[in-house]
N, C-alpha and C positions, 0 to 999 in steps of 0.2 A: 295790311301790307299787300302788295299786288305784285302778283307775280304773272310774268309775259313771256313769252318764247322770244327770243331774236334772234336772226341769221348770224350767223360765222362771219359772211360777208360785213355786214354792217359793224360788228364788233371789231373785227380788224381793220376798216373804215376808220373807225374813230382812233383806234390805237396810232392807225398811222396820221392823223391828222394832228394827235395830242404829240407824238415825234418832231410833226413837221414844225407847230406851232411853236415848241419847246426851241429848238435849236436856232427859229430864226427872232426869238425872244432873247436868249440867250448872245447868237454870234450877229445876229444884224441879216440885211440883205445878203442873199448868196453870192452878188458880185463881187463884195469884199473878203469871202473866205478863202482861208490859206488852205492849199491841198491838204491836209490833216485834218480841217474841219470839216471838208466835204466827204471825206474818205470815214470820217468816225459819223458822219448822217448818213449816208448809206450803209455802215455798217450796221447803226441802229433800224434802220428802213428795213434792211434784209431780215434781222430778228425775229420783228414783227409778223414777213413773211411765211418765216422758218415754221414760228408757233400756232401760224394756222394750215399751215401745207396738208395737204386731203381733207380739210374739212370745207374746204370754198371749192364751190361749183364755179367750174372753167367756163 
């Protein structure tokens, strides 16, 4: 087994990437979303933020 260090950054990188991929997998182009589907991917997006807040270098 191999075990690595990895930044904060890069982990919530991916997390937000696997958000972004998810939802426009799921709802389509952002063009077509209804306000409620944009307003619950930013609330997932901000999440993501939340649970790495002090640990990512500004």
């Amino acid at each position: 087994m191999d075990i690595r260090m990895v930044r904060a950054e890069d982990v919530e990188e991916a997390e937000l990437a696997a958000v972004d991929e998810e939802f426009h997998d799921y709802y389509g182009p952002e063009r077509f979303w209804q306000p409620w589907m944009r307003e619950t991917y930013l609330d997932a997006i901000q999440k993501v933020h939340d649970q790495y807040a002090g640990q990512v270098a500004a």
